[in-house]
C-alpha positions as CSV (number, residue, x, y, z in Angstrom):
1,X,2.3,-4.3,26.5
2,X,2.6,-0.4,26.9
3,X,0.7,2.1,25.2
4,X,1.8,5.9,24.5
5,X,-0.5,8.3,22.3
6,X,-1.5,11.6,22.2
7,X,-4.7,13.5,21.3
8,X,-4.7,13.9,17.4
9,X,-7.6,15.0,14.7
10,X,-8.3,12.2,11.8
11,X,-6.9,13.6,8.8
12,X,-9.3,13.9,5.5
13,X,-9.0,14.1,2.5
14,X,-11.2,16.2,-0.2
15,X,-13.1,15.6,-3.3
16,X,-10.7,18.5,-4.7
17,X,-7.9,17.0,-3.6
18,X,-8.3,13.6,-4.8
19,X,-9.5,13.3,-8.8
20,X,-6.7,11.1,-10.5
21,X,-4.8,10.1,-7.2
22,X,-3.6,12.8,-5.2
23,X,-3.5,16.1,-7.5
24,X,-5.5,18.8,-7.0
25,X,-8.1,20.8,-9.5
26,X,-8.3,24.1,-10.3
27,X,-12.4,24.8,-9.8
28,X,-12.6,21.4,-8.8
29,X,-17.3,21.3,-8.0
30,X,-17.2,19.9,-4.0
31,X,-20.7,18.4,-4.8
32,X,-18.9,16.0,-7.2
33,X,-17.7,12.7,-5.6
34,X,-14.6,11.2,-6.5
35,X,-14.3,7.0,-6.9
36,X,-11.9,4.6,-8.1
37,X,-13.2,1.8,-10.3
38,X,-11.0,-1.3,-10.3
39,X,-11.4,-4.1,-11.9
40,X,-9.8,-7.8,-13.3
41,X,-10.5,-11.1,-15.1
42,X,-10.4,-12.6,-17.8
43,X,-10.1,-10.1,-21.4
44,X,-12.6,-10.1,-23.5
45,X,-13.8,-7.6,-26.7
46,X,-16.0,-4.8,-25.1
47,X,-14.9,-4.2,-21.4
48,X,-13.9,-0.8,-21.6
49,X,-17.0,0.1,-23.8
50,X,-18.6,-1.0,-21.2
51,X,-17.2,0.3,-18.1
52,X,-17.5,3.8,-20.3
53,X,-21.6,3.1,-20.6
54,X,-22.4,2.0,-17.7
55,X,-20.8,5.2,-16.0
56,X,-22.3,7.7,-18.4
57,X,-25.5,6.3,-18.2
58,X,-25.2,7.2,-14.5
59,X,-23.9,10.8,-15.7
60,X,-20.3,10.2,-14.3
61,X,-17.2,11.7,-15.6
62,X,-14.0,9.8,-16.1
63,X,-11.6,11.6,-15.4
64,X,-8.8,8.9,-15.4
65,X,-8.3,5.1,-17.3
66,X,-5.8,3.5,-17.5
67,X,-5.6,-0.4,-18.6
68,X,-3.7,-3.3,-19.5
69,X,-4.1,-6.8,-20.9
70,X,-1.7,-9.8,-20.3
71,X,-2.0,-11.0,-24.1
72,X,-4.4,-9.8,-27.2
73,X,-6.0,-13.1,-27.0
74,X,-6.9,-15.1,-23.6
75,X,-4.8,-12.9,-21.5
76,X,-6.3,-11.0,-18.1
77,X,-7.7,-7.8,-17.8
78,X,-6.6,-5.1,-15.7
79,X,-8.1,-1.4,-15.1
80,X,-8.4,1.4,-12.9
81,X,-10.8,4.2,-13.5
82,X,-11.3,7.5,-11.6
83,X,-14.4,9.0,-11.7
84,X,-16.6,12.1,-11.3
85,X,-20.2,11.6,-10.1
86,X,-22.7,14.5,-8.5
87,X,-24.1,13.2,-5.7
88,X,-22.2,9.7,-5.2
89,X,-23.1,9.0,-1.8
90,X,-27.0,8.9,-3.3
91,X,-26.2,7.0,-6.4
92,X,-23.3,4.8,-5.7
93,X,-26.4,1.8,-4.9
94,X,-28.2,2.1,-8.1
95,X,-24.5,2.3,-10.1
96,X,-22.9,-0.5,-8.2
97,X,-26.1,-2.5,-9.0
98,X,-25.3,-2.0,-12.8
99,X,-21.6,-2.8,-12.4
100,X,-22.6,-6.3,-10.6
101,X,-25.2,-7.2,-13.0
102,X,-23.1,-6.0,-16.0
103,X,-19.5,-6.2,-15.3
104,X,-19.8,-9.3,-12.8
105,X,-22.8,-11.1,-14.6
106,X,-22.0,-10.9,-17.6
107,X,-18.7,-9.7,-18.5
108,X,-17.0,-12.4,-15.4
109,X,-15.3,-9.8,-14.5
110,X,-14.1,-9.0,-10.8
111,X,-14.5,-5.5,-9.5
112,X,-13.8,-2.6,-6.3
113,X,-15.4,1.1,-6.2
114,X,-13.9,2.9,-3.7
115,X,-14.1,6.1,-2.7
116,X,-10.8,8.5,-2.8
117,X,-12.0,10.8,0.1
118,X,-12.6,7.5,2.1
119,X,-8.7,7.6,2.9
120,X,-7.1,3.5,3.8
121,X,-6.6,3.3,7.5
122,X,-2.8,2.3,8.4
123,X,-0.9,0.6,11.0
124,X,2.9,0.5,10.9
125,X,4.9,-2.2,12.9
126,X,8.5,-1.3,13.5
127,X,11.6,-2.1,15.6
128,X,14.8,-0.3,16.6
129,X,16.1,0.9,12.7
130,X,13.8,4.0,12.5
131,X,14.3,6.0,9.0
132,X,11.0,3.7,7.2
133,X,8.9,4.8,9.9
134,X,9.8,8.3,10.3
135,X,10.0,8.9,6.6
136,X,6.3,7.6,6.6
137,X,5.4,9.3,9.2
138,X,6.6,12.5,8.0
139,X,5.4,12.2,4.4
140,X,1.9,11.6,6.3
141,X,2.2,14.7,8.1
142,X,2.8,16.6,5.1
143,X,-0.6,15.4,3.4
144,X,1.9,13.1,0.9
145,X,0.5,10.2,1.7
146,X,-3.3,9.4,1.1
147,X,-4.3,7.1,4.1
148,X,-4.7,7.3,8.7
149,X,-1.9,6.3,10.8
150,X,-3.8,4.5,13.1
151,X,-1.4,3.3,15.2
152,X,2.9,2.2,15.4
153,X,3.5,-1.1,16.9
154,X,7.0,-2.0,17.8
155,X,9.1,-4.6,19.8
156,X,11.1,-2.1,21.3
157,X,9.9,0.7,23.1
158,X,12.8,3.5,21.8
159,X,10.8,5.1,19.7
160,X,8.4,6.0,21.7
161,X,9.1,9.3,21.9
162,X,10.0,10.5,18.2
163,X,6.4,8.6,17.5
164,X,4.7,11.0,20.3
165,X,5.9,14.1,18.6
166,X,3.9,13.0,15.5
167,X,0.4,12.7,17.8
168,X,0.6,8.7,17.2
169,X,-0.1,5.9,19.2
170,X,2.7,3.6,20.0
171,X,2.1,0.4,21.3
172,X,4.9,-1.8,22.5
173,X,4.6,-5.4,22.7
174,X,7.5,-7.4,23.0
175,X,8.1,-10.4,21.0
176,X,9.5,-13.1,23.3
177,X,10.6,-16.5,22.3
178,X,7.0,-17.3,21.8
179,X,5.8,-15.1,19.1
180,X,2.1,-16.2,19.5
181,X,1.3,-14.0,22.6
182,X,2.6,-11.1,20.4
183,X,0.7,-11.9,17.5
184,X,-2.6,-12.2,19.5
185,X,-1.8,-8.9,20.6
186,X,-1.2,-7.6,17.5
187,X,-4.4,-8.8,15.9
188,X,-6.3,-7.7,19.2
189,X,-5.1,-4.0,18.5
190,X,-5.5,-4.4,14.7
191,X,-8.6,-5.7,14.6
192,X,-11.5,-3.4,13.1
193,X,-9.6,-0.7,12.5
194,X,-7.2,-1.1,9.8
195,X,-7.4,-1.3,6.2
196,X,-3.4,-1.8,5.9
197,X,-0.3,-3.2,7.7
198,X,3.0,-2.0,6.9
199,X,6.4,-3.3,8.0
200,X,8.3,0.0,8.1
201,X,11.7,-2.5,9.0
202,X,9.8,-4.7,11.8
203,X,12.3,-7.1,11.8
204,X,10.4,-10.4,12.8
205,X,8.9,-13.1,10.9
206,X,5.2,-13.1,10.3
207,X,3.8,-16.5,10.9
208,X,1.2,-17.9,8.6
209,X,-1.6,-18.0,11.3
210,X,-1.3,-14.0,11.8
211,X,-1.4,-13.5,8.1
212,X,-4.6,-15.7,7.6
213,X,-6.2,-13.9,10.9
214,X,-5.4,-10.0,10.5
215,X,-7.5,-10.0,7.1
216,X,-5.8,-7.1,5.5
217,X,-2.8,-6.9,3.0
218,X,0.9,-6.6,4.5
219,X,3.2,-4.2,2.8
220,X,7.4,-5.4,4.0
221,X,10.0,-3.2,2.8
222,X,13.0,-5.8,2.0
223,X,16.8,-3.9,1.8
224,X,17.9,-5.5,-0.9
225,X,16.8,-6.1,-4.7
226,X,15.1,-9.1,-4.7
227,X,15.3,-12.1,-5.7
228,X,19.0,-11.6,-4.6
229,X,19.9,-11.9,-1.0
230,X,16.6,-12.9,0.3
231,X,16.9,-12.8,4.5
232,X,19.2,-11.1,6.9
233,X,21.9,-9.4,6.5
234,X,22.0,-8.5,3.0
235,X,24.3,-5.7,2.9
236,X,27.2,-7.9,4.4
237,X,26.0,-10.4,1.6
238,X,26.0,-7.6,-1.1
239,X,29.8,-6.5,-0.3
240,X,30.5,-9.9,0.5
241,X,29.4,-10.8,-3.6
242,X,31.3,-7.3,-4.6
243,X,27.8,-6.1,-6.5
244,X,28.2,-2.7,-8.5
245,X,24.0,-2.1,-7.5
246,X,22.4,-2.4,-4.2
247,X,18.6,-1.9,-4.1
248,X,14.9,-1.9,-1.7
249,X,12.0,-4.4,-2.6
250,X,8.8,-3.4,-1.5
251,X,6.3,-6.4,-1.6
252,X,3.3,-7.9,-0.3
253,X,3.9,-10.3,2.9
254,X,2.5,-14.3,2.0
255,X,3.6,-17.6,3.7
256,X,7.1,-17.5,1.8
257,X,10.1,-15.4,3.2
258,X,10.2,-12.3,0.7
259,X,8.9,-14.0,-1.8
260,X,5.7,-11.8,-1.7
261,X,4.3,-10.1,-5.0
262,X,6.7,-6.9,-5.5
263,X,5.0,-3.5,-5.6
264,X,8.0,-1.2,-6.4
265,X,11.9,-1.8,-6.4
266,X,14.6,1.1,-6.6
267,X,19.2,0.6,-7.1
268,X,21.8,2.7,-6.3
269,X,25.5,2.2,-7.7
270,X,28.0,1.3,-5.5
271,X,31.8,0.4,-5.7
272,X,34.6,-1.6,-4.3
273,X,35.3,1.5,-2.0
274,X,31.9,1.1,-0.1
275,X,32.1,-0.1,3.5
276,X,29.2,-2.0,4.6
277,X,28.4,0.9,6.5
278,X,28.4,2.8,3.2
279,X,26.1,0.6,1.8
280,X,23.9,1.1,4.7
281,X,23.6,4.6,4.1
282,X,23.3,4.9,1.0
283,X,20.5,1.6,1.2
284,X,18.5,3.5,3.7
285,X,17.8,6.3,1.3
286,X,16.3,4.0,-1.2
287,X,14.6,1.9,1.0
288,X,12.5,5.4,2.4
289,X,11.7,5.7,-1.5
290,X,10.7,2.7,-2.3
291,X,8.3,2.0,0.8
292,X,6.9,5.3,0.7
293,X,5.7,4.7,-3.1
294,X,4.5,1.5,-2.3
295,X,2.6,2.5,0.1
296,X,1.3,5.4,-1.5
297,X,0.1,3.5,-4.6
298,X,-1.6,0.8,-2.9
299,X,-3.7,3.5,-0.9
300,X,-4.8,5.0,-4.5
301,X,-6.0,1.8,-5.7
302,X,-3.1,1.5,-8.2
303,X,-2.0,-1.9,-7.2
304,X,-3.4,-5.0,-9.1
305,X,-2.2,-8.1,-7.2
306,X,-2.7,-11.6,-9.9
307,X,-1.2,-14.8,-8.5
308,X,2.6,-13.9,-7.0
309,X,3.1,-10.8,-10.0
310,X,1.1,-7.1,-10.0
311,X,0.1,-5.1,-12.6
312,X,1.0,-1.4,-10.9
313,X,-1.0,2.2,-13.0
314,X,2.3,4.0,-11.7
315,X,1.2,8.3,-11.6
């Protein structure tokens, strides 16, 4: 393994930055802390009556709900609430006490509170194709994306240098025949200091044993519309078929090849003029959008994951 990085300040995020997801506001009071409430189960009459008590008896201000339910009757409950609350750091035991009794007790009901200056801590793996991880990279740079770049890890060491330039560390470890050593690696570097793995076009199989060990969720950007052309090489596939739409899946990474629950998923029209070059190009650009609004929504709290499906509160 080699290691390059360069001296760089943790990025933050503030209170007036961050009150439904990333938008600023106008007079915005600095002493007010900003949280995300999430929570699922099974519906029932009275949840969101009573995710709106609880947090005005603790003099909170929602400033965002948003909320969805599988079926009027027996279906699951989904929300995500953004809140207000003077002096959170000193009240968030007494109000998450409430929730639990309340919410968990007895309501059933699953929940998360989370912080939005407490930004999700990132690692990207990547390989030689570069345009996922630089798009990321530069969207972070530019304060579009809420969450750390902790670290790029790669199988190649080419990028390297464009990496540097971004004050990143890049860690190459190369994936021999045995992927094991690699993995160990991997979770060595990863471990304790990510909230997030995302496969900016890492083009190796993640085994079951890494996914069970690294104890975060993994974000792959797939070039192609799934369910169609799941694997390699599905541009060659895609002119091979003669589609008129080529599109990016964005997905959680489980046990089954990019079967994953999907996050986000973008086309583009293409014709019987297209090269497979052509539809390289014109794929890249979709797959940059699709991964970087993936990854951007799971770092607000947006993304509900139930069985092999999500429930996503798009902006």
């Amino acid at each position: 393994m080699s290691t390059t990085s360069a001296a760089r300040p943790r990025s933050t995020a503030s209170a007036a930055a961050l009150t439904a997801g990333g938008s600023s506001a106008a007079g915005f009071d600095p002493s007010v802390g900003v949280a995300r409430l999430i929570i699922q189960g099974a519906d029932r009459p009275g949840i969101v009556a009573a995710v709106s008590a609880i947090l005005a008896e603790h003099g909170a201000n929602i400033v965002s709900l948003k909320q969805y339910s599988s079926d009027a009757v027996g279906g699951q409950f989904y929300q995500r609430t953004v809140f207000g609350l003077p002096d959170l750091q000193a009240a968030r035991t007494a109000l998450e006490a409430d929730l639990d009794a309340r919410l968990a007790h007895e309501l059933g009901l699953s929940w998360t509170l989370n912080e939005a200056t407490q930004r999700k801590r990132v690692a990207i793996f990547a390989s030689q194709t570069d345009h996922c991880l630089l798009d990321l990279l530069w969207r972070h740079r530019r304060n579009e994306l809420p969450m750390d770049v902790e670290m790029v890890v790669s199988n190649h060491a080419g990028l390297a240098q464009e990496v540097r330039e971004f004050g990143i560390p890049y860690f190459h470890v190369p994936v021999t025949g045995d992927k094991r050593e690699a993995e160990q690696e991997h979770l060595r570097l990863l471990s304790g200091k990510v909230d997030l793995v995302v496969l900016a076009r890492y083009m190796q199989i993640i085994s079951d044993d890494f996914l069970q060990q690294v104890g975060v969720p993994v974000i792959n950007i797939h070039h192609s519309f799934l369910p169609a052309f799941i694997g390699a090489g599905p541009y060659q596939k895609a002119k091979n078929r003669g589609v008129k739409l080529i599109g990016a899946t964005a997905h959680y990474v489980t046990e089954d090849l990019d079967e994953g629950p999907i996050i986000e998923q973008d086309v583009v029209r293409v014709s019987h003029n297209d090269t497979v070059q052509d539809l390289v190009q014109k794929g890249a650009d979709i797959e940059r959008l699709v991964l970087s609004r993936a990854v951007r929504w799971h770092c607000e709290d947006r993304v509900l994951r139930d069985g092999n499906q999500t429930v996503v509160f798009t902006p």
